[in-house]
N, C-alpha and C positions, 0 to 999 in steps of 0.2 A: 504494500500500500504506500502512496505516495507520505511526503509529510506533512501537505497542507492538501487541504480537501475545500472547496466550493459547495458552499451550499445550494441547490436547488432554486433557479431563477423564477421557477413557474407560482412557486409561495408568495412572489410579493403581492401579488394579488389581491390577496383572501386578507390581508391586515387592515383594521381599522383607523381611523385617524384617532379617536382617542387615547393617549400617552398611557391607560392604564392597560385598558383594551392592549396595548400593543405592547406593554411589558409582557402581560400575563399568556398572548398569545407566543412571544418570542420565546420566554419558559418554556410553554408547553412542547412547540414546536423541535426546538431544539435537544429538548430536553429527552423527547419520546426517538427521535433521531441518534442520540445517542445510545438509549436505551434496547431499542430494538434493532443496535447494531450496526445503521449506518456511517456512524461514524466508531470508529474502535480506538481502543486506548491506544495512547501514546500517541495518537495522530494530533494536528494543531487545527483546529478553527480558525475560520477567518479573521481576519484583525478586523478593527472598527473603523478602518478609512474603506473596507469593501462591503462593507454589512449592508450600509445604505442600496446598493444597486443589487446586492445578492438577497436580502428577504427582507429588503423595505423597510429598514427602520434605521432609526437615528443612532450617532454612537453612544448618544446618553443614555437610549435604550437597551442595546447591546450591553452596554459596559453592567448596568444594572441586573438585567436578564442572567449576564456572566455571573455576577456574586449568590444570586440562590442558588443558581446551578454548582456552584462551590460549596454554601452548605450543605446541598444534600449526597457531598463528595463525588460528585462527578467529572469535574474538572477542576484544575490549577491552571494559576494564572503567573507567570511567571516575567521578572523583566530582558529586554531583547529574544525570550526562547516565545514569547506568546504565550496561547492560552491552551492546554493541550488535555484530554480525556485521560481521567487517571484511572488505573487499572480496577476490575470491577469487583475486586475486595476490598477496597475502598468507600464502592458506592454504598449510600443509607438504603437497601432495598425494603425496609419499614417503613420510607417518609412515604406517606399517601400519595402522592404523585408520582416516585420511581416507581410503587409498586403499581399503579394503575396503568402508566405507561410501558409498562413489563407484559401484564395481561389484555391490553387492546390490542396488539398485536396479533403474530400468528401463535396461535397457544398450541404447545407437545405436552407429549402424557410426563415429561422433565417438571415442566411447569407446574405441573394439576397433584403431584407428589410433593413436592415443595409445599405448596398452599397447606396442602393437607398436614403435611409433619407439624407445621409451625400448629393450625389450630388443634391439632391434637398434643399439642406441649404445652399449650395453655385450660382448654376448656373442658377435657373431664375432670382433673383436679379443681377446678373450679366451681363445679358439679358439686364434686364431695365435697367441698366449703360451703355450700351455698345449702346445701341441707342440713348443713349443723349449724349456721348462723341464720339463715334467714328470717328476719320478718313478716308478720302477716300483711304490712303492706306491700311489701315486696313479691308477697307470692299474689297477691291480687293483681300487681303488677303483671306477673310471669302468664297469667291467665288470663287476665285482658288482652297479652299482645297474642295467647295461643287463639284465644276464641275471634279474634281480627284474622287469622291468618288461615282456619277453618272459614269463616267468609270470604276468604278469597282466593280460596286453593284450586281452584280453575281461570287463575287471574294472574299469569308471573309475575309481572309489572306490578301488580299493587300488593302479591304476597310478598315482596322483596323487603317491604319497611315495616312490616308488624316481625317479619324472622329476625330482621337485627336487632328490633328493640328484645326479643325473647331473649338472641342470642347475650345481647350487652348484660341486659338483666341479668344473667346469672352471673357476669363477671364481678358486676358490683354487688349481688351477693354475698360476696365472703366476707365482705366487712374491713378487706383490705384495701387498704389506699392504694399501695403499690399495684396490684391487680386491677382495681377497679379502675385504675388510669387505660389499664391494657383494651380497655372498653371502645377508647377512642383510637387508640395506637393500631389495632386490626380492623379499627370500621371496614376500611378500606378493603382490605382481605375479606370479611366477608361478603361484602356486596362484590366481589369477583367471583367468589365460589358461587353466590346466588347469579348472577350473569349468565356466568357459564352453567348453569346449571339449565337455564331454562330454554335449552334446547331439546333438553331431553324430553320423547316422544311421552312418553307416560306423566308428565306435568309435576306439579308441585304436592296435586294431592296424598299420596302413597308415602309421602314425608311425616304426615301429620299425625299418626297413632307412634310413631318416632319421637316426636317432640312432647306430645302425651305422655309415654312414658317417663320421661326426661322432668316436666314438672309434679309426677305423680308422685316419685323418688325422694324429688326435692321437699314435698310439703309432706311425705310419709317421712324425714328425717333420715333416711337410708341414704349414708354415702356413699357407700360401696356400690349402691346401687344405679344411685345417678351417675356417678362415673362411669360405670359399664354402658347404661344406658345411653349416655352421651357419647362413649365410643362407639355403639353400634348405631349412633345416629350418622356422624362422619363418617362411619365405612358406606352407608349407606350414599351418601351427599357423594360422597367422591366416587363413585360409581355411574351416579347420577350424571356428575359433568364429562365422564369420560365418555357416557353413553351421548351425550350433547354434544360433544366434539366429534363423536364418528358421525353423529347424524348431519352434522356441518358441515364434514369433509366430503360424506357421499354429493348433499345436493351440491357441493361447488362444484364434483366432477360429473353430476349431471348436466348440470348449467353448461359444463364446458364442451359435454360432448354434442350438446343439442346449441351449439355456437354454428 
């Protein structure tokens, strides 16, 4: 690969004139570019005397755009060497936006394992907390957002936000702060697994005596058992999306043969 790379002429396009607009688009842009591989580490980005004619934005933008992409370790910015993609053990693949720009892409069964390991390192043990601490408003909570998600369990789109709140709900559960943070820190993560999932041909319904089980455990005080429960929820989910992603791969190569 060469050591300076151009960005993509045909993006200027699609940017807005608003300075915020055009920050948050230069982020995203750049940002999923790097991610999904187009540009690879140790290669250099454009400088900010060619950003203007290469994706339409200002250097004040660029120069901006560069510093969160730096936060979330993606790039350094260095003097005379430029600004160059730092290697991908570096990157933060927990900031909600690496990880979302990770999953918009083309997603492998690499992917949909990963997903899976991390919530399974977090939320059956959190299971087992969550039925030795919880509250009874907390479990009125965990049942309000099941019986939302029984109304809409032939609905993927709108069963996606009553599953997160179930799923966060248990996290805050345990009464740990440290955990309970983790509620926001996998938003993200979950609504990827719910994404992916809702290609799968058999819908969201066949989830739901899963998640039943899950806060039956919890308000019976069985931890042992909500953990179980909650692992054989995930095995279930992650089967789910793998079955969504072959159903995705068939019709593209449908699509492509009826081209």
């Amino acid at each position: 690969m060469p050591a300076s790379v151009r960005f993509p002429s045909s993006t200027a396009a699609g940017f807005q004139s608003s300075s915020n607009t055009m920050h948050a688009t230069a982020v995203e842009q750049i940002g999923s570019w790097i991610v999904q591989g187009r540009f690879l580490p140790g290669e250099v980005l454009p400088n900010a005397d060619d950003s203007k004619e290469m994706i339409g934005v200002s250097r004040s933008v660029l120069r901006e755009a560069i510093k969160v992409l730096a936060g979330k370790g993606l790039v350094e910015s260095r003097p005379k060497t430029g600004t160059r993609v730092r290697p991908r053990s570096d990157w933060n693949f927990l900031d909600p936006d690496v990880l979302s720009w990770r999953y918009s892409g083309s997603i492998n069964h690499d992917d949909v394992k990963a997903l899976f390991e991390l919530r399974r390192a977090i939320e059956p043990m959190s299971a087992a907390l969550a039925a030795q601490r919880a509250t009874p408003e907390q479990l009125g909570e965990l049942n309000s957002a099941l019986a939302e998600m029984e109304a809409y369990g032939d609905d993927g789109e709108r069963f996606a936000e009553p599953d997160l709140v179930f799923h966060q709900t248990i996290l805050r559960m345990t009464g740990n702060e440290l955990m309970g943070s983790l509620a926001a820190l996998i938003e993200t993560a979950l609504l990827m697994s719910f994404r992916l999932s809702n290609d799968n041909p058999d819908g969201q319904r066949p989830s739901l005596p899963l998640h039943r089980a899950v806060a039956e455990k919890i308000a019976a005080k069985d931890g042992a058992g909500a953990q179980q429960a909650l692992l054989v929820l995930l095995d279930h989910a992650e089967e789910d999306v793998r079955r969504g992603i072959e159903s995705r791969s068939l019709r593209r190569k449908v699509q492509e043969q009826n081209k």
